[in-house]
matplotlib code that plots the C-alpha trace (Angstrom):
import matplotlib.pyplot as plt

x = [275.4, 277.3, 280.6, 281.5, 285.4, 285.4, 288.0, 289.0, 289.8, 289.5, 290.9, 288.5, 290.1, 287.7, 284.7, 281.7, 283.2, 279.6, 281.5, 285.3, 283.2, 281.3, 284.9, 285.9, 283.0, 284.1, 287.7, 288.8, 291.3, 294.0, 293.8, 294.0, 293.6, 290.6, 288.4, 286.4, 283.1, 279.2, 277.0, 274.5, 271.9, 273.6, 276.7, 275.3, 273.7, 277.1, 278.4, 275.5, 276.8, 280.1, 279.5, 281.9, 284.9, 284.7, 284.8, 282.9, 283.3, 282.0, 284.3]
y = [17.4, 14.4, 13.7, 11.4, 10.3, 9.1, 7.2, 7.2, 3.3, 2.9, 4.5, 6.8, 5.7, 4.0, 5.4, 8.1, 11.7, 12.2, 9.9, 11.4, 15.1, 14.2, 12.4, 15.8, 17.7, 15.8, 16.7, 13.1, 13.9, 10.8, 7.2, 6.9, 10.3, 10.7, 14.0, 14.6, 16.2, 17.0, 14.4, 16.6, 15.4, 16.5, 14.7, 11.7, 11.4, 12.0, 9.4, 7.0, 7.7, 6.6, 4.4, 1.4, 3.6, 5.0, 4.1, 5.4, 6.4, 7.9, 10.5]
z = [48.3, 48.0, 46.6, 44.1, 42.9, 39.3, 38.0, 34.1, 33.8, 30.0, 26.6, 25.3, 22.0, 19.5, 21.0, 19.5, 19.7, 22.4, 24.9, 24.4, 24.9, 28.0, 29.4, 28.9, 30.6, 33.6, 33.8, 32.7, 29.9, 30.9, 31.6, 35.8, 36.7, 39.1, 39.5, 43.1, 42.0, 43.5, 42.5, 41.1, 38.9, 35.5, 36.9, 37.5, 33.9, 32.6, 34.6, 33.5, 29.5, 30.3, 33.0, 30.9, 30.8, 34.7, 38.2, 40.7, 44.4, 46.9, 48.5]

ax = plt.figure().add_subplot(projection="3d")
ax.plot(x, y, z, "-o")
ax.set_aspect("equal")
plt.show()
């Protein structure tokens, strides 16, 4: 499989408690921190939901 970096770029402040859970799902818990995962198929939908806040990379 493929690996993806994301990126936290935004405040999770201010947004639905959905968004600021699946930020967490992801290991994203701080602005600027990045998390190397598997670009599964489940990862990739979680990206999509928060795709405002995030950067994305391939690794």
């Amino acid at each position: 499989m493929k690996k993806i970096k994301i990126t936290l770029v935004k405040s999770p402040i201010d947004r639905p408690e959905r968004q600021k859970l699946t930020l967490k799902a992801l290991g994203l818990n701080k602005t600027n921190k990045t998390k190397e995962v598997e670009a599964t198929p489940q990862v990739l939908g979680m990206v999509r939901k928060v795709e405002h806040l995030v950067k994305v990379e391939e690794a």
